[in-house]
N, CA, C and O atoms as a DFTB+ gen file, in Angstrom:
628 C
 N C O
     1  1      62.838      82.101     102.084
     2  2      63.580      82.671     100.986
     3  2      64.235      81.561     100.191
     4  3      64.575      80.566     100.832
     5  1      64.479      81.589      98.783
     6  2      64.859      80.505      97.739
     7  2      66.183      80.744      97.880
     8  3      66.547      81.914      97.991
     9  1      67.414      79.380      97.908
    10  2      68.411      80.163      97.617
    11  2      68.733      80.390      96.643
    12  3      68.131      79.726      95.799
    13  1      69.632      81.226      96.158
    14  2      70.165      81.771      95.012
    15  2      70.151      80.889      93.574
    16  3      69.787      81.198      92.439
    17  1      70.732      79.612      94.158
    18  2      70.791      78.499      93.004
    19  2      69.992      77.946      92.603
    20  3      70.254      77.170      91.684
    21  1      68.587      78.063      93.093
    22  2      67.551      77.912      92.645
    23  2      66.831      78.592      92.128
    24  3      65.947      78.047      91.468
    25  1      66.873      80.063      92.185
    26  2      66.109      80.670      91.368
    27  2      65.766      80.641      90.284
    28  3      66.420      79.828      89.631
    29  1      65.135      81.077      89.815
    30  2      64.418      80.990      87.899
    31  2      65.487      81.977      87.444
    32  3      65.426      83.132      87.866
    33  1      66.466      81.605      86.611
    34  2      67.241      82.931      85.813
    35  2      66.254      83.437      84.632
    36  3      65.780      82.493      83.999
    37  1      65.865      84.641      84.222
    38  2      65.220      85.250      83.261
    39  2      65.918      85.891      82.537
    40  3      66.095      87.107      82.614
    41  1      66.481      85.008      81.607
    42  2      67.482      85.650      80.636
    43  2      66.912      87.041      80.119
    44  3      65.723      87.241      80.367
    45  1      67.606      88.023      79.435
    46  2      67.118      89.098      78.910
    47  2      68.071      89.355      78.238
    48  3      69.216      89.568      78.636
    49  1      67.499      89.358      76.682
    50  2      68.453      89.845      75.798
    51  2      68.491      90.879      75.136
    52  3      67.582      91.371      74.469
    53  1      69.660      91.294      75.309
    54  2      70.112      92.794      75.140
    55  2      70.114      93.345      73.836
    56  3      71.071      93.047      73.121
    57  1      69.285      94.048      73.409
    58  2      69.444      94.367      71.860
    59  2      70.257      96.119      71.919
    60  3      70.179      97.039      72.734
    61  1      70.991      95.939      70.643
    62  2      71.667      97.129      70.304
    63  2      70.651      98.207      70.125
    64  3      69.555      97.929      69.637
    65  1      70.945      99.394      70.483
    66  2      69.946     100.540      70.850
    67  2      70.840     101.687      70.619
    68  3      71.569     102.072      71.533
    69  1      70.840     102.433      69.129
    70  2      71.693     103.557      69.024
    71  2      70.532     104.946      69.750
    72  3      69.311     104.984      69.599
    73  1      71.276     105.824      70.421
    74  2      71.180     106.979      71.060
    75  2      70.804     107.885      69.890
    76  3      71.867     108.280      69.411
    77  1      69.544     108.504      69.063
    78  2      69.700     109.241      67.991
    79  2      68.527     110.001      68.461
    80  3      68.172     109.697      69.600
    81  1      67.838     110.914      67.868
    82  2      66.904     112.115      68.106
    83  2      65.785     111.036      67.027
    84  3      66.118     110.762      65.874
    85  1      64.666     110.605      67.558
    86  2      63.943     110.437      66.392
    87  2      63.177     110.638      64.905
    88  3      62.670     111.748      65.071
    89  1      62.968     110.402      64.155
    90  2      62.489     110.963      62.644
    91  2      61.354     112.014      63.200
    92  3      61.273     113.165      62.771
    93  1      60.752     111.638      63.903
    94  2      58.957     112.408      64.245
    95  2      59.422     113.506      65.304
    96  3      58.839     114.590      65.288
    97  1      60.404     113.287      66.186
    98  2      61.192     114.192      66.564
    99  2      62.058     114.989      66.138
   100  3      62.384     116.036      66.697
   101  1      62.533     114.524      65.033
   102  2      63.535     115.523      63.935
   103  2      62.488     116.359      63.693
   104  3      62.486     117.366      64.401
   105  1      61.354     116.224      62.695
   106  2      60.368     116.500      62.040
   107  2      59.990     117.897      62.886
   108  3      60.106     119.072      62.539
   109  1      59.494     117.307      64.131
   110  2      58.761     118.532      65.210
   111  2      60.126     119.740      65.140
   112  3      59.843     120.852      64.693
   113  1      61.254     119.525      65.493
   114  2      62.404     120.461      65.610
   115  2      62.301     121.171      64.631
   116  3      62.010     122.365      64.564
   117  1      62.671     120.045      63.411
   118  2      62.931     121.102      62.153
   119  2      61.798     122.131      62.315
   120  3      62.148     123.303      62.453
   121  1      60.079     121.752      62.316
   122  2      59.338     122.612      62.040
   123  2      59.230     123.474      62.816
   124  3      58.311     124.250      62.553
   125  1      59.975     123.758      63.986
   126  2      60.239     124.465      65.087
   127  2      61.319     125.387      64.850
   128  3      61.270     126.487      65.401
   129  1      62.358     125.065      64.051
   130  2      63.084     125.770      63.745
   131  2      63.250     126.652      62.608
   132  3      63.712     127.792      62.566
   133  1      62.679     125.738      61.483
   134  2      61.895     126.714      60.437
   135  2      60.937     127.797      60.751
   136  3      60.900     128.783      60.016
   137  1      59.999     127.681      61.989
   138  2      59.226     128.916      62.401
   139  2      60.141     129.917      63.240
   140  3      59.630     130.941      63.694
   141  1      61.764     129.573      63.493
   142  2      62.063     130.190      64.635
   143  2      62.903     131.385      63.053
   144  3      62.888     132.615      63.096
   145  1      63.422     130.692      62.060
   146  2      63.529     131.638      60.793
   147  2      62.865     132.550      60.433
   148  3      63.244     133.704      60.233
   149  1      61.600     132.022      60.295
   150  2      60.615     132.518      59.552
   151  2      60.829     134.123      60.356
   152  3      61.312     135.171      59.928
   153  1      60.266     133.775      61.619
   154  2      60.139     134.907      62.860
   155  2      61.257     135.678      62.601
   156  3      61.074     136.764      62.051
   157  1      62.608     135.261      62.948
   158  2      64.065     135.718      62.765
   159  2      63.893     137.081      61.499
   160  3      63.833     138.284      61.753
   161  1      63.843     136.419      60.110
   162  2      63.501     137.311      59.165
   163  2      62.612     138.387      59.264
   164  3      62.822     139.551      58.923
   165  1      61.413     137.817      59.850
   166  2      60.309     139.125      60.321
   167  2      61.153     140.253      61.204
   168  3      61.308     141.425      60.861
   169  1      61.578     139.741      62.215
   170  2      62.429     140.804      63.488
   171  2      63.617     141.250      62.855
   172  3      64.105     142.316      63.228
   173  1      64.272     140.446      61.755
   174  2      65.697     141.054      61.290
   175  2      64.921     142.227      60.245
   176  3      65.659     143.211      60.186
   177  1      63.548     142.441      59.329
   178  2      62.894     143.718      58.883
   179  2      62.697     144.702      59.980
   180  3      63.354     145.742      60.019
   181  1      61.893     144.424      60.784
   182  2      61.258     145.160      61.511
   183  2      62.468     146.090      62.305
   184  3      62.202     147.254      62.606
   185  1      64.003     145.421      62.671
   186  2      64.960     146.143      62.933
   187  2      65.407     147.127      62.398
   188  3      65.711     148.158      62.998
   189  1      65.558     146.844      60.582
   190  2      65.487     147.652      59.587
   191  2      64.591     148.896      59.848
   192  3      64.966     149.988      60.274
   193  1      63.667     148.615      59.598
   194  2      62.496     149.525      59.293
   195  2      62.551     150.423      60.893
   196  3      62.180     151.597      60.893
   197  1      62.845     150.023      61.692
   198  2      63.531     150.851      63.215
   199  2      64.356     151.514      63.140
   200  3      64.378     152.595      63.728
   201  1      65.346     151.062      62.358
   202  2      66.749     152.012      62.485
   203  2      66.286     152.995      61.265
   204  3      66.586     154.188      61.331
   205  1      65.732     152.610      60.425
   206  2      65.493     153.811      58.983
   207  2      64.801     154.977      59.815
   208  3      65.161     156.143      59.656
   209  1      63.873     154.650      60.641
   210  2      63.080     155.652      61.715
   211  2      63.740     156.178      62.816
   212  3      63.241     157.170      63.348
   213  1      64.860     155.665      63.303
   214  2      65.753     156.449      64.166
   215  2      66.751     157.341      63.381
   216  3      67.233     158.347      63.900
   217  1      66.997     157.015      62.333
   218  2      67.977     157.381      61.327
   219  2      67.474     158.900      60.728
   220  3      68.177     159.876      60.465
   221  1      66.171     158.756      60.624
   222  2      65.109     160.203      60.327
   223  2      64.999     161.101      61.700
   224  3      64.940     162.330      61.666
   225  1      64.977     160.308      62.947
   226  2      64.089     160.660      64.150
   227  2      65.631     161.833      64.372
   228  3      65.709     163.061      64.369
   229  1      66.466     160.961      64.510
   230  2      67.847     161.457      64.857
   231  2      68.397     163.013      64.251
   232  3      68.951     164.005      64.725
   233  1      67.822     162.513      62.762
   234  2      68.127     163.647      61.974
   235  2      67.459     165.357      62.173
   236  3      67.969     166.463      61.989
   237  1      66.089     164.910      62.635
   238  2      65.529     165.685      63.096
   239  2      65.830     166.464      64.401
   240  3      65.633     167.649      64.667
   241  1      66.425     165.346      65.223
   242  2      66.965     165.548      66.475
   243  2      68.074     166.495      66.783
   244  3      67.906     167.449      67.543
   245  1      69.158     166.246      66.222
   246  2      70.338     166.741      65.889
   247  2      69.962     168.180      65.383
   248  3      70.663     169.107      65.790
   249  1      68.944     168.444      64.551
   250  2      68.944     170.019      64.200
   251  2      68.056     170.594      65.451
   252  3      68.279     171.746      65.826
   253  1      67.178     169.904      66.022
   254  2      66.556     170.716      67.674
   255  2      68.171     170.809      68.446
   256  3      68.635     171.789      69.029
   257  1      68.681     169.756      68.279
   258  2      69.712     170.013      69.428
   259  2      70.823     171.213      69.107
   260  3      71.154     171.996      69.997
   261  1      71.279     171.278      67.979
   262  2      72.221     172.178      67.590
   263  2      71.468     173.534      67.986
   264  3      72.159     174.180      68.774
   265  1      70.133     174.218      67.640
   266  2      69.348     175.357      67.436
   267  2      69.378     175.271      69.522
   268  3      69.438     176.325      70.156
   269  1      69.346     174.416      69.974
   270  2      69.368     174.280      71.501
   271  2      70.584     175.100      71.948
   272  3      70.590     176.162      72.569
   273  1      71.394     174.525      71.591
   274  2      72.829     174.892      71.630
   275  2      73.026     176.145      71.163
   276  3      73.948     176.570      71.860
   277  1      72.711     176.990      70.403
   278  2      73.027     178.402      69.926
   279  2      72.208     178.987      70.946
   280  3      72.743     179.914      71.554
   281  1      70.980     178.660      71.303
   282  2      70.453     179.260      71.861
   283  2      70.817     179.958      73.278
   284  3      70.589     181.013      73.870
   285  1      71.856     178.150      73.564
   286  2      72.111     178.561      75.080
   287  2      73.592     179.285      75.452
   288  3      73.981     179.828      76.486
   289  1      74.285     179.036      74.064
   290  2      75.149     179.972      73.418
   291  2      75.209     181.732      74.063
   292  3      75.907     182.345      74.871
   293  1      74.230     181.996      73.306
   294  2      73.483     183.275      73.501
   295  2      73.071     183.939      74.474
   296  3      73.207     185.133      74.743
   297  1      72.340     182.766      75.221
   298  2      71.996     183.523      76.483
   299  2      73.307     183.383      77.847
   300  3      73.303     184.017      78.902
   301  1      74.114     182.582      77.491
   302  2      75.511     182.397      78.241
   303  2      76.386     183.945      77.901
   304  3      77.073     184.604      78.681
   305  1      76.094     184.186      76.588
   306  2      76.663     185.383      76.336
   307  2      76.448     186.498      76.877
   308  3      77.191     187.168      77.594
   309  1      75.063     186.759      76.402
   310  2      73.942     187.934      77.230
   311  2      74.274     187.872      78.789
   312  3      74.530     188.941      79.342
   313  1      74.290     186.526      79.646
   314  2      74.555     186.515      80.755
   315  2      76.257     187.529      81.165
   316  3      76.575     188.623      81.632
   317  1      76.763     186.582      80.746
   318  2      78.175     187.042      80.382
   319  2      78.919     188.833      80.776
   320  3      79.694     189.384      81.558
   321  1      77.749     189.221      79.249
   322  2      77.614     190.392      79.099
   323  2      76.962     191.524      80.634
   324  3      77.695     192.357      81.167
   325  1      75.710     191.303      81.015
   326  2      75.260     191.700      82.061
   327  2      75.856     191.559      83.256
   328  3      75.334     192.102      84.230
   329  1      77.011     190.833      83.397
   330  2      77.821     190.078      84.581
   331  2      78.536     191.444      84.376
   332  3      78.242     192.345      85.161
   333  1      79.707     191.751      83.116
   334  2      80.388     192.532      83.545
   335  2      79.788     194.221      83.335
   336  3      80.393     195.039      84.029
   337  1      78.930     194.650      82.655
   338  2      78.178     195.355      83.059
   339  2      78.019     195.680      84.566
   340  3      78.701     196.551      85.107
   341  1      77.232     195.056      85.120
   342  2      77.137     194.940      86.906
   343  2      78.647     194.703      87.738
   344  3      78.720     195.286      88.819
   345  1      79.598     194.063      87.402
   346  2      80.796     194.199      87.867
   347  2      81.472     195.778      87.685
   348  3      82.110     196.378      88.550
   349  1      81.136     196.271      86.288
   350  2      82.131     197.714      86.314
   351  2      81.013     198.692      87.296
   352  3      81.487     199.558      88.032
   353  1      79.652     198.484      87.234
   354  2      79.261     199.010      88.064
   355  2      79.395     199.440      89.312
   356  3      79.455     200.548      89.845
   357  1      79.449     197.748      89.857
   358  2      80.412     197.404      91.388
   359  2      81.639     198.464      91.360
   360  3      81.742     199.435      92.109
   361  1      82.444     198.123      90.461
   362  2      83.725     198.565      90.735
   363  2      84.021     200.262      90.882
   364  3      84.909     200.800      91.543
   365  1      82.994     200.887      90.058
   366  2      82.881     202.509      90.500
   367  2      82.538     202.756      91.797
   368  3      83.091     203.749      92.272
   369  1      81.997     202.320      92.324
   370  2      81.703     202.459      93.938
   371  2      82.974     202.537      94.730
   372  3      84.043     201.995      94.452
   373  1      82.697     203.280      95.736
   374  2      83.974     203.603      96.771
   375  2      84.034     201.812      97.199
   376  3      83.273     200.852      97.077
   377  1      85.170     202.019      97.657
   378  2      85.947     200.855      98.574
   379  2      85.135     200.708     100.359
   380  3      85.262     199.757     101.130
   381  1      84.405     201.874     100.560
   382  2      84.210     201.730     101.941
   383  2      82.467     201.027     101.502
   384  3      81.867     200.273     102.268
   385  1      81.899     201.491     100.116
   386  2      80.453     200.712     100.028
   387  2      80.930     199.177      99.791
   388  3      80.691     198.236     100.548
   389  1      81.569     199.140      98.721
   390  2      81.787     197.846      98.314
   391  2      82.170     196.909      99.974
   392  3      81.596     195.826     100.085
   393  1      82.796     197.210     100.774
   394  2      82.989     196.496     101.984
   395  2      81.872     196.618     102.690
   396  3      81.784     195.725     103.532
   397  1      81.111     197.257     102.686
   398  2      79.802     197.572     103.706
   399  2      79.107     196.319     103.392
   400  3      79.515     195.475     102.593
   401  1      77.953     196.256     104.127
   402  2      76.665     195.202     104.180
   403  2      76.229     195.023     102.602
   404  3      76.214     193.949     102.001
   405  1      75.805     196.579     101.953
   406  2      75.168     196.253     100.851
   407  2      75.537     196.059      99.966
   408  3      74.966     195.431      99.073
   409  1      77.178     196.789      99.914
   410  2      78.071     196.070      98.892
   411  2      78.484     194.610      98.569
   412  3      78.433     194.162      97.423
   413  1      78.967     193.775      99.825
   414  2      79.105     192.128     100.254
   415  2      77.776     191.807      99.247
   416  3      77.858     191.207      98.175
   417  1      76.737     192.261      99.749
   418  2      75.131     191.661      99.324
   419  2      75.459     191.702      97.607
   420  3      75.750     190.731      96.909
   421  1      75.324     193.039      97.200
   422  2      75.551     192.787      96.116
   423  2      76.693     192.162      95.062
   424  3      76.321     191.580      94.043
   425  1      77.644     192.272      95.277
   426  2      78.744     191.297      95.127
   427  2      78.351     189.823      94.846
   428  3      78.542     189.245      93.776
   429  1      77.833     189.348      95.844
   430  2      77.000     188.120      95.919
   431  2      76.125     187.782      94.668
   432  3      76.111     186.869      93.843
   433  1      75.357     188.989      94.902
   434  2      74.357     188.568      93.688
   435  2      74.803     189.045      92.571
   436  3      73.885     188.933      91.758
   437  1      75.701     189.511      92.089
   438  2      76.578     189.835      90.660
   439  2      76.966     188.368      90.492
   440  3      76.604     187.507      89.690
   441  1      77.792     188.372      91.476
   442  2      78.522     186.251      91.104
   443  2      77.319     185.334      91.039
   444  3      77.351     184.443      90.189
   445  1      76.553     185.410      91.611
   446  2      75.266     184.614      90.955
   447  2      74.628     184.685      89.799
   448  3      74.114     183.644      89.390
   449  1      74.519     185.764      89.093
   450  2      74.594     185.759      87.336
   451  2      75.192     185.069      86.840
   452  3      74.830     184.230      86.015
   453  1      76.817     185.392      87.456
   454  2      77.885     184.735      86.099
   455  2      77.494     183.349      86.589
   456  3      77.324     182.489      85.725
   457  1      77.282     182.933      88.239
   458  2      76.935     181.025      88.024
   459  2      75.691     180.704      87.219
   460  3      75.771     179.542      86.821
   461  1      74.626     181.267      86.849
   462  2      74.042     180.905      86.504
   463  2      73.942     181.008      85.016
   464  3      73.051     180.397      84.425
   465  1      75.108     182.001      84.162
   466  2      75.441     181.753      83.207
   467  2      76.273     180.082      83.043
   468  3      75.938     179.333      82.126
   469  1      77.128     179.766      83.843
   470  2      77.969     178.382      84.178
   471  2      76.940     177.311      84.501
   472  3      77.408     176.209      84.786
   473  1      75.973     177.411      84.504
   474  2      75.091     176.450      84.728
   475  2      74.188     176.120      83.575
   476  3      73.660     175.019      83.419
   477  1      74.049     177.149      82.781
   478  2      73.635     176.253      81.282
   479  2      74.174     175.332      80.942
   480  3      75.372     175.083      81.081
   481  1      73.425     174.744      80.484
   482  2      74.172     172.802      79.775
   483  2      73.953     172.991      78.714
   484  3      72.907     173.640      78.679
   485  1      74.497     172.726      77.265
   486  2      74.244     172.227      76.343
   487  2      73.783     171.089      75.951
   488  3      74.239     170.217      76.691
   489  1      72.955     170.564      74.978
   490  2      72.237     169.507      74.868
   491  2      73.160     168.637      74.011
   492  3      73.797     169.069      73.050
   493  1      73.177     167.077      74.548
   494  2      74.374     166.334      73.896
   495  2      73.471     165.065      73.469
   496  3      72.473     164.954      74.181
   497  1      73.575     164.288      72.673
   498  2      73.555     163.048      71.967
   499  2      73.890     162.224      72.606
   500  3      72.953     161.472      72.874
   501  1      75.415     161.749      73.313
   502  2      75.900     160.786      73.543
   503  2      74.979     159.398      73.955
   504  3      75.341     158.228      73.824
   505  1      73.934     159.798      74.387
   506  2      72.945     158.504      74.990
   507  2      72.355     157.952      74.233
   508  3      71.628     156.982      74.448
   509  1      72.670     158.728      72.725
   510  2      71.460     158.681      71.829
   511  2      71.589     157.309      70.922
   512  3      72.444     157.588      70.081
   513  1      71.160     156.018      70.707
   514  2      71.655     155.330      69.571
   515  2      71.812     155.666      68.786
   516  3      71.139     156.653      68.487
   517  1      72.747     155.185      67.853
   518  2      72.947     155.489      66.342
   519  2      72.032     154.475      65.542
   520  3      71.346     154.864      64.596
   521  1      72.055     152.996      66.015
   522  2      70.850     152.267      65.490
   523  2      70.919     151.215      66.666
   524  3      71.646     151.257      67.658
   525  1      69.909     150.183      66.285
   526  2      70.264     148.674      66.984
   527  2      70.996     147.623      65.995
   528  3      70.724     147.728      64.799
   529  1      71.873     146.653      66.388
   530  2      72.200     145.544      65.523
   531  2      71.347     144.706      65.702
   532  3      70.836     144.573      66.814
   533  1      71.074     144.116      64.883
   534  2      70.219     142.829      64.686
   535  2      70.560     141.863      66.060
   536  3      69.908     141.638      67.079
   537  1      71.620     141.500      65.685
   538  2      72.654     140.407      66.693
   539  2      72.960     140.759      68.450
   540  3      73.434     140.101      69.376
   541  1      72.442     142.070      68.314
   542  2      72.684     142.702      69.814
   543  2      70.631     142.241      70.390
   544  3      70.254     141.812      71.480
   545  1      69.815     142.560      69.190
   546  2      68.280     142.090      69.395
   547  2      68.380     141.032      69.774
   548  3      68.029     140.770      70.925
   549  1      68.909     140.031      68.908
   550  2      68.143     138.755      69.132
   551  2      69.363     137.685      69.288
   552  3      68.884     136.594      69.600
   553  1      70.847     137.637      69.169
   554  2      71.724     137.028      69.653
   555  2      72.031     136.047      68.042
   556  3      71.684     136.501      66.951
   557  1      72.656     134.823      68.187
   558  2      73.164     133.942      66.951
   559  2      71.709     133.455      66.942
   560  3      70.746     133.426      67.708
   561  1      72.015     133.105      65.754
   562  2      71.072     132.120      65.062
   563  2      70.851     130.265      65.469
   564  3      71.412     129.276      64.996
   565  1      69.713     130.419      66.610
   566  2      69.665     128.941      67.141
   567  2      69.566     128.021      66.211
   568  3      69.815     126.898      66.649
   569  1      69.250     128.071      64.889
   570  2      69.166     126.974      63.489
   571  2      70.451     126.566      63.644
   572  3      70.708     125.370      63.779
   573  1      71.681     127.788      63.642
   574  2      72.706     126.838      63.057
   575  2      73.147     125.859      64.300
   576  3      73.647     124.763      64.045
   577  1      72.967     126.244      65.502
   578  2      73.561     125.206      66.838
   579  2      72.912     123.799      65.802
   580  3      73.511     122.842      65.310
   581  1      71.210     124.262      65.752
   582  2      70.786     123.116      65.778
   583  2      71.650     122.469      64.353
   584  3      72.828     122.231      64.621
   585  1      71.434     122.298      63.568
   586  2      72.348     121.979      62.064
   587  2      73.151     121.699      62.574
   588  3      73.122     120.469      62.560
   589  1      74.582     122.254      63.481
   590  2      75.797     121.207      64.019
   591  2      75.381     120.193      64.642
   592  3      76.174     119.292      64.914
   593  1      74.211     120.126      64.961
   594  2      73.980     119.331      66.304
   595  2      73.949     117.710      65.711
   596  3      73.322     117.346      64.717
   597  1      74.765     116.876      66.563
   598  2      74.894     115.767      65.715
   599  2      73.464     115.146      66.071
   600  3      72.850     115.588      67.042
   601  1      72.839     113.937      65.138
   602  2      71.667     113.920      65.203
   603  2      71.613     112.955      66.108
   604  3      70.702     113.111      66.921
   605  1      72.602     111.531      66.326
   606  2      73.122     110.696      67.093
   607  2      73.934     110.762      67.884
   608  3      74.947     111.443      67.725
   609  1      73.655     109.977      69.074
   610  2      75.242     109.682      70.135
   611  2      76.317     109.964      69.673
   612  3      75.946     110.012      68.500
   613  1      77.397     110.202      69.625
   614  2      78.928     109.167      69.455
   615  2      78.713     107.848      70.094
   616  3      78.006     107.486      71.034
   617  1      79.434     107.314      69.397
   618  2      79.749     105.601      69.875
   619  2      78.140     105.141      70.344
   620  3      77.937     104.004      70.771
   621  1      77.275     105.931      70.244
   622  2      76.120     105.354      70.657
   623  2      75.621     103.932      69.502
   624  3      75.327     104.272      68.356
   625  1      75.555     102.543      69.826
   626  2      75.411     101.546      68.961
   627  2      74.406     100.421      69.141
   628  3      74.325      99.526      68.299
């Protein structure tokens, strides 16, 4: 082994080297980011042209659902109606049928009308979108990060 003080020193000189994104590398980004616009604009229409079609779809929707709703209106009523019908029925009966086997039985199945009047649902919207936002699709706009983005280091020299 050589000692130390003999070795060959191989100077190497240090040239200044700033930290920056290159021109041909700018170039590729930008054109990367100009297509990521281009696209952006296409999907910020096509959102449009979505919500104008939910905006119709909805409209349409809303009158099935309301005509749903009367409907079940109605037959909650009718139910309703036939419940106490069959209750005053019940209730003319002696006290010793109504306690018997077939009275209990029927009793039973009178209150099972009115639940199954209580068991209609009306039809609701709430799940329904009103539209999509653009910004909820596709989030900020990666151009502008890039545009802040400094093109060089700091202190890079």
């Amino acid at each position: 082994m050589t000692p130390p003080s003999s070795r060959t020193r191989v100077s190497r000189k240090r040239t200044s080297m700033a930290f920056k994104i290159k021109v041909a590398d700018q170039k590729r980004i930008d054109a990367a980011f100009g297509e990521l616009t281009a696209q952006r604009s296409t999907l910020e229409e096509s959102v449009r042209v979505f919500n104008e079609a939910v905006a119709a779809a909805r409209a349409k929707l809303e009158l099935d659902v309301d005509e749903y709703n009367e409907k079940v209106d109605a037959a909650r009523g009718m139910l309703d109606d036939v419940h106490r019908e069959l209750e005053d029925e019940f209730d003319d009966r002696s006290a010793n049928w109504q306690n018997g086997d077939k009275g209990i039985a029927t009793k039973e199945w009178i209150d099972s009308i009115s639940a199954l009047a209580e068991e209609l649902t009306e039809a609701a919207l709430d799940v329904f979108p009103e539209s999509l936002e653009f910004e909820d699709v596709i989030g900020d706009d990666p151009a502008e990060g890039y545009n802040e983005l400094d093109k060089e280091a700091p202190g890079a020299e």
